[in-house]
N, C-alpha and C positions, 0 to 999 in steps of 0.2 A: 148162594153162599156155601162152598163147602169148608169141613171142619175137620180138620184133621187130626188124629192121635195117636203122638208117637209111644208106643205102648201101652199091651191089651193085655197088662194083669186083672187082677180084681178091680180094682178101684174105678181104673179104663172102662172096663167092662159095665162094672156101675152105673156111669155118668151115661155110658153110651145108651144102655137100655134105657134111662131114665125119660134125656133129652130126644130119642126116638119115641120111645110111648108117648111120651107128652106133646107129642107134634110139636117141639122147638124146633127140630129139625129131623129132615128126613130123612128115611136109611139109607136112600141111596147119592145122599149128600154127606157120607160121613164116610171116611179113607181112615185106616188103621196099620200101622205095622209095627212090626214088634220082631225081636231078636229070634225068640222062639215062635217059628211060623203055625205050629198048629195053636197058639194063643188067637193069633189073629183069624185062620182057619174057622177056629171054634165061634167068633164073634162073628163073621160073616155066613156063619152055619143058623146062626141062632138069631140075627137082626137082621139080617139084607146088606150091608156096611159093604162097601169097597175094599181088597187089598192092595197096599204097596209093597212092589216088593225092597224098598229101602226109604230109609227116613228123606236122603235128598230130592229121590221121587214124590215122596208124600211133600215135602215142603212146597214141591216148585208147581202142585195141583190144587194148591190150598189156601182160602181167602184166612184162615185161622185152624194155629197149629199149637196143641195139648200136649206139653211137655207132660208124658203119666211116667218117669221112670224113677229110680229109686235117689234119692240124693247123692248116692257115692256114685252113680252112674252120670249123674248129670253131666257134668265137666265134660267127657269125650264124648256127649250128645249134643253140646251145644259145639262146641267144636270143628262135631263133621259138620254139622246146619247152617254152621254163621255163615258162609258164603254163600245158601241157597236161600236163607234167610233176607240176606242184603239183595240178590235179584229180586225175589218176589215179594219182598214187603209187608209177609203175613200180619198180622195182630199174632202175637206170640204168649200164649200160657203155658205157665207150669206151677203145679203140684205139688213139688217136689218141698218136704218141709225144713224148717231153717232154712233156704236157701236164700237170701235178700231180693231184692227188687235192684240194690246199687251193684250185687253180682253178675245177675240175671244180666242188666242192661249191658254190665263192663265185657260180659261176654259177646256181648251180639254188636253186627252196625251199628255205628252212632245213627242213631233219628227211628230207631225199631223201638215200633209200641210194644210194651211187655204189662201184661197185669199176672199180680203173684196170687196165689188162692191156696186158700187151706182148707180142705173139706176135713170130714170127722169120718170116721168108722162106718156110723150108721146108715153113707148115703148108699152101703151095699142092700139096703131094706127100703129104700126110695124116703128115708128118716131123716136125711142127715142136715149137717148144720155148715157153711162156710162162710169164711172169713174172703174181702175179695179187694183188692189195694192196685191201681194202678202207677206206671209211670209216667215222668213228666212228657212223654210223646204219645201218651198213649189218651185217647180223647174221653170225654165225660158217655158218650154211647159207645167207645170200646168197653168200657168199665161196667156200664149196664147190662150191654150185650154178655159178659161173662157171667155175671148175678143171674141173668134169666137162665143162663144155662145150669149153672149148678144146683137152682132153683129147683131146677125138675126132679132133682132126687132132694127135696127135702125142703129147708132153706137157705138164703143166702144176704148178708147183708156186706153193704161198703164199707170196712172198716178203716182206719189211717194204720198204716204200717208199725208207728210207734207202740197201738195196742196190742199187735201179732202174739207178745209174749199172755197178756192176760187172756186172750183168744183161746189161747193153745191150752191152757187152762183151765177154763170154764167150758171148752166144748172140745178142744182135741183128746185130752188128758180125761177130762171128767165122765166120758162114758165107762171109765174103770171104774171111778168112782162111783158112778148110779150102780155097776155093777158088784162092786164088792157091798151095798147098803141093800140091795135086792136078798145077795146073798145073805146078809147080816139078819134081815127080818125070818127070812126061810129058815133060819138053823135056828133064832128063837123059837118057830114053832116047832123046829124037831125036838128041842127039847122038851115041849110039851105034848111030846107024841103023835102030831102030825108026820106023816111021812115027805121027806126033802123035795120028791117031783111036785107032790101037790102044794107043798107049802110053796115050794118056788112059784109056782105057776099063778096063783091068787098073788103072791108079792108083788109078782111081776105086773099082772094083769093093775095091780092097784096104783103102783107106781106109773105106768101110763096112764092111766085114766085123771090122776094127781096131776103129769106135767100137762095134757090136755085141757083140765081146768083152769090152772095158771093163765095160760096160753089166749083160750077163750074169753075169762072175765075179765084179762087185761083191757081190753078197749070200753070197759065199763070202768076203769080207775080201780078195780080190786087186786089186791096187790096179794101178795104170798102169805103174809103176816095175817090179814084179813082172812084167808080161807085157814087157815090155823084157827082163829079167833070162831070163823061160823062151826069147825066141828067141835069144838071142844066144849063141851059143859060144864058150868061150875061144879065140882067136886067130883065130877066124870074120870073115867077110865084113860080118854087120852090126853087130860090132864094132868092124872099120874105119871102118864110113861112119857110126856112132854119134860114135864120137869125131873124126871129121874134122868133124860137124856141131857137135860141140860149140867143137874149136877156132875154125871160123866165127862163133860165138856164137850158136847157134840157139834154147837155152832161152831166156838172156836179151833175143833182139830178140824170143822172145814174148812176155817180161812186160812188156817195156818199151813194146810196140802194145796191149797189153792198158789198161795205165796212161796211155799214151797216150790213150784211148776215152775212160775215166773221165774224165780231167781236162775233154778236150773237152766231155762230155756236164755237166758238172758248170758248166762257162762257160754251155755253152747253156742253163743252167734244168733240167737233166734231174733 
């Protein structure tokens, strides 16, 4: 099976290294090209990867082909590919965010399998998290077959397309969010005369170690509230700063930036 990706930004790059480390598949089953050739140069410098030298080439050599380009680019990528697309049959992904699955399809052949995928930020750290939805042509191990891949940098689950917008919110959007609450605890302790790198760096270090507990005790039935409940001691310190957070309104300004996302995302087409 080779796997093709038409564009070798960041994100390309990402998946590429991930799904080659991970032995999903092999470097030199993976064909890349990109507008900018020393993009793809660099990825065939640093993974073993094949280049094409144009997207038609990579389409008509390729059991499955990775739309990675930007959303305003999309349109005159799908465009030049639908006719190489309609010979070769590929399994066709893209990336590309907001873009639909009833788009994706209305561009390409009728009977061309398409699954839409949302990764997050952090699959540049092999962290990340996607969203993974197919079309009505496209089969139940096209759909898996793309989970396993995006898998390798992080993880990935099936989601129905109607969710895309809560998705995009709890995992596209909300890595700002862990980001700015990282940031929030560090400047509490600068104020208490910790200096920012180290207060960061313990924030940070603790907030992972937090979403890793979550993550782990789930499959014992221990839920978030639970691990809230084992640190907190009666009349204890993060008891205070639980409930000082709550009088702030900290639950609610997150659901409320949460629902915020969605509506936004739901205006823009998402």
């Amino acid at each position: 099976m080779l796997v093709g990706f038409i564009g070798a930004g960041t994100m390309a790059g990402a998946i590429v290294r991930g799904i080659t480390a991970a032995g999903v598949v092999a470097a030199q089953d993976v064909v890349v090209t990109d507008t900018r050739p020393e993009a793809a140069t660099a990825l065939r410098e640093a993974v073993g990867v094949t280049v094409a030298s144009s997207a038609g080439e990579l389409v008509a050599a390729c059991d499955v082909v990775v739309l990675a380009v930007k959303p305003q680019v999309l349109p005159a990528v799908l465009a030049d590919v639908a006719g190489d697309v309609g010979r070769r049959r590929p399994l066709v992904v893209s990336i590309a965010a907001g873009v639909s699955l009833a788009t994706l399809t209305g561009a390409l052949p009728t009977g061309t399998a398409v699954v839409r995928v949302m990764p997050n930020v952090n699959a540049m750290i092999g962290a990340g998290m996607a969203a993974v939805c197919g079309n009505d042509a496209a089969s139940a191990d096209d759909v898996e077959l793309v989970r396993r891949l995006f898998a390798a940098v992080g993880d990935a689950v099936v989601l129905p397309e109607r969710d895309f917008s809560t998705y995009t919110a709890i995992a596209g959007s909300a890595p700002a969010f862990a980001f700015a609450f990282i940031d929030a605890l560090a400047r509490g302790a600068v104020k208490n005369g910790m200096p920012k790198a180290l207060a960061t760096q313990i924030a940070a270090q603790t907030v992972l170690g937090s979403a890793r507990m979550v993550l782990e005790r789930a499959d014992d039935g221990v839920t978030p509230a639970d691990l809230v409940d084992m640190v907190s001691s009666p009349g204890g310190t993060t008891v205070a700063g639980t409930v000082a957070m709550d009088e702030a309104g900290f639950g609610p300004a997150v659901v409320r930036g949460v629902q915020a996302t969605i509506d936004r995302d739901r205006e823009l087409g998402g």
